[in-house]
C-alpha positions in Angstrom: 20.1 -12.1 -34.3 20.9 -10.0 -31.2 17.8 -7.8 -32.0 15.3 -10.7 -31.4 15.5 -11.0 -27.5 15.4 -7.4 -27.0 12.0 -7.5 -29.2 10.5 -10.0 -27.3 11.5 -8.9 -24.4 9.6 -5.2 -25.3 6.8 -7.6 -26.6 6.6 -9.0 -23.4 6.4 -5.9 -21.3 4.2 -4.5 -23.6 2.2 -7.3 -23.1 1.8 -7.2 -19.4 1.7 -3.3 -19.5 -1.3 -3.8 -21.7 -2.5 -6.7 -19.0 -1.9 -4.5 -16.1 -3.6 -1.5 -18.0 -6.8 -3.8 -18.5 -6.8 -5.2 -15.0 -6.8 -1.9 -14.2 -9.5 -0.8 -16.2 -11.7 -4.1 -15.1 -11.4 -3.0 -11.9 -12.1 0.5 -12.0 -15.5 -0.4 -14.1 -16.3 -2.6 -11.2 -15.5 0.1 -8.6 -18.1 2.4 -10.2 -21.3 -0.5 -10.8 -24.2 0.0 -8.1 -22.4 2.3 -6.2 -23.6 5.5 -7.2 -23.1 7.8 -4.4 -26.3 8.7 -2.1 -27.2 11.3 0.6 -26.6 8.6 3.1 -23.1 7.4 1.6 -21.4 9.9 -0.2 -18.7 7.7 -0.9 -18.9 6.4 -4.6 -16.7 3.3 -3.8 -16.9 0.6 -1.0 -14.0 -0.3 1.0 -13.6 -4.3 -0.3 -13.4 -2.7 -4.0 -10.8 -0.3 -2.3 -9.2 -3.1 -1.2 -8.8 -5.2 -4.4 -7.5 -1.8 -6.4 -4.6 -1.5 -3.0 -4.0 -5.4 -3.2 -3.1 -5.0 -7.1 -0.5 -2.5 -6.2 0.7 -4.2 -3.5 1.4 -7.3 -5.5 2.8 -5.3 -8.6 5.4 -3.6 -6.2 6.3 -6.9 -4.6 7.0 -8.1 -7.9 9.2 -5.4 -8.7 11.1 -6.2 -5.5 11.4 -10.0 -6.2 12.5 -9.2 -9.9 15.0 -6.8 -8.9 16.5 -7.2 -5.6 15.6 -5.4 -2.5 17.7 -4.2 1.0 15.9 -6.2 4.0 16.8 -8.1 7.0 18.5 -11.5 7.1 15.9 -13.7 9.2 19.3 -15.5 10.9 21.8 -12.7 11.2 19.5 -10.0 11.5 22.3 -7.4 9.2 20.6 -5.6 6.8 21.3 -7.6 3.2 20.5 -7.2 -0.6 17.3 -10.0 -1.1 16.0 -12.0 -4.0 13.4 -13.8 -2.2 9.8 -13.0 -2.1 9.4 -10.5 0.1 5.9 -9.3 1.6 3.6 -6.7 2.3 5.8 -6.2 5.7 8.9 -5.5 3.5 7.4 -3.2 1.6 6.0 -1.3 4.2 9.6 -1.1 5.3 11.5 0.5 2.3 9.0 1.2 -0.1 5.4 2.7 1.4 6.1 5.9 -0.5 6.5 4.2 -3.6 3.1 2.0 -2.7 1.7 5.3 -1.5 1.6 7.1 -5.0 0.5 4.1 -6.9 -2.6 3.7 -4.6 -3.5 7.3 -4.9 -2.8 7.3 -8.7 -5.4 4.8 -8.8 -7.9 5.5 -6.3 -7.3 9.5 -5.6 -6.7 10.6 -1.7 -3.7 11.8 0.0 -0.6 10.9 1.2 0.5 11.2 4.1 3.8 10.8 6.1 3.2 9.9 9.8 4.9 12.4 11.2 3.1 15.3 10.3 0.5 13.9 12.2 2.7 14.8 15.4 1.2 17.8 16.3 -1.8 15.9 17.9 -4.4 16.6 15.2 -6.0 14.9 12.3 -9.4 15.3 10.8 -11.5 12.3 10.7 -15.2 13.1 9.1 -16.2 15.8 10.9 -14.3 14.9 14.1 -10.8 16.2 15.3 -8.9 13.5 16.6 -6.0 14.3 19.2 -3.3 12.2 19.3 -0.8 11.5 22.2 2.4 13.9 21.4 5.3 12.0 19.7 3.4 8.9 19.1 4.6 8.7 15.5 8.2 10.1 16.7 9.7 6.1 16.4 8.0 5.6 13.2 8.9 6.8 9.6 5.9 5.9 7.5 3.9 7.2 4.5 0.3 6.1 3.7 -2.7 6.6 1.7 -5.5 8.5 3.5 -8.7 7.8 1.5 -12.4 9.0 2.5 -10.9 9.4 6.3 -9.2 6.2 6.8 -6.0 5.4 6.5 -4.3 2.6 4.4 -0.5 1.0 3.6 0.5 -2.5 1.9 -0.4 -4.3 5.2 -3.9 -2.9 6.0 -5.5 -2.7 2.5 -9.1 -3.0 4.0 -8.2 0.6 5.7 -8.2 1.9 9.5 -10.3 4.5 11.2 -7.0 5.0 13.2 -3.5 5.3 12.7 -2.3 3.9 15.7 -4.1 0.9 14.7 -2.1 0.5 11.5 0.5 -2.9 11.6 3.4 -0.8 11.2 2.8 1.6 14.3 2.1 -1.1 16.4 4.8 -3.0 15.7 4.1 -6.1 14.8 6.9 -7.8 13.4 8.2 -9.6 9.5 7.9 -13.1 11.8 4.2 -12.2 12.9 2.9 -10.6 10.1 4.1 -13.7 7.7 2.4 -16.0 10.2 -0.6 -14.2 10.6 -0.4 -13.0 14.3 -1.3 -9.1 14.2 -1.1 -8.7 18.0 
């Protein structure tokens, strides 16, 4: 009798595995329809269906937090604390972006990218070199997805031309973020 949870507990998993596969696959046909690439746009898939594939794995991690714990901040005491609440894209952004990082680019290719190996100044974007102000990124320890030149993490699925201009590096806070003031 013991057996019969654990089966259909492995049912269930296999079940949303096999969910999570299709949703996957869905998506992926969906990437590819009427974007074959051009000579204008190279690109094969447009940033919205970029942004779907990145809001899937943003929700499957957050899952993964909620189901199984996760170290954040207590909103009153401000300590760092062992949480079973929801938490959000900020959180994961905070703890998990490397995690997040190689399940975007298992899905949708690219590179990733820790934050501070952009220190030196310089970073390709298309055909232009972008210099950056020395030790910008020296405050923040951050890994990301860079796709077809932009950059992307769990709070900026739709992508930035910039890093500075990601959530993270410019600070806005758990507060702001779950409100919806991005500074």
């Amino acid at each position: 009798m013991t057996l019969l949870p654990l089966l259909l507990a492995a049912l269930s998993d296999a079940s949303k595995e096999a969910q999570r596969l299709a949703r996957a696959q869905e998506l992926r046909g969906r990437l590819w329809q009427g974007t074959e690439p051009t000579r204008k746009d190279p690109r094969a898939m447009s940033d919205t269906l970029h942004s779907q594939v990145l809001v899937d794995v943003t929700r499957e991690i957050l899952d993964g937090m909620h189901l199984d714990g996760w170290w954040g901040w207590d909103d009153v005491s401000g300590k760092r604390v062992f949480r079973h609440d929801r938490p959000s894209a900020w959180d994961v952004n905070c703890g998990m972006c490397e995690e997040w990082a190689d399940a975007a680019r298992s899905r949708l290719g690219g590179e990733i990218v820790d934050l501070a190996s952009l220190k030196t100044g310089k970073f390709k974007h298309g055909r232009a070199r972008v210099m950056l102000p020395r030790g910008i990124f020296d405050d923040v320890s951050h890994v990301v997805l860079l796709l077809d030149g932009r950059f992307y993490d769990s709070q900026d699925v739709a992508g930035v031309d910039d890093p500075r201009m990601l959530q993270v590096v410019r600070g806005v806070t758990r507060e702001q973020f779950i409100k919806g003031e991005t500074r």
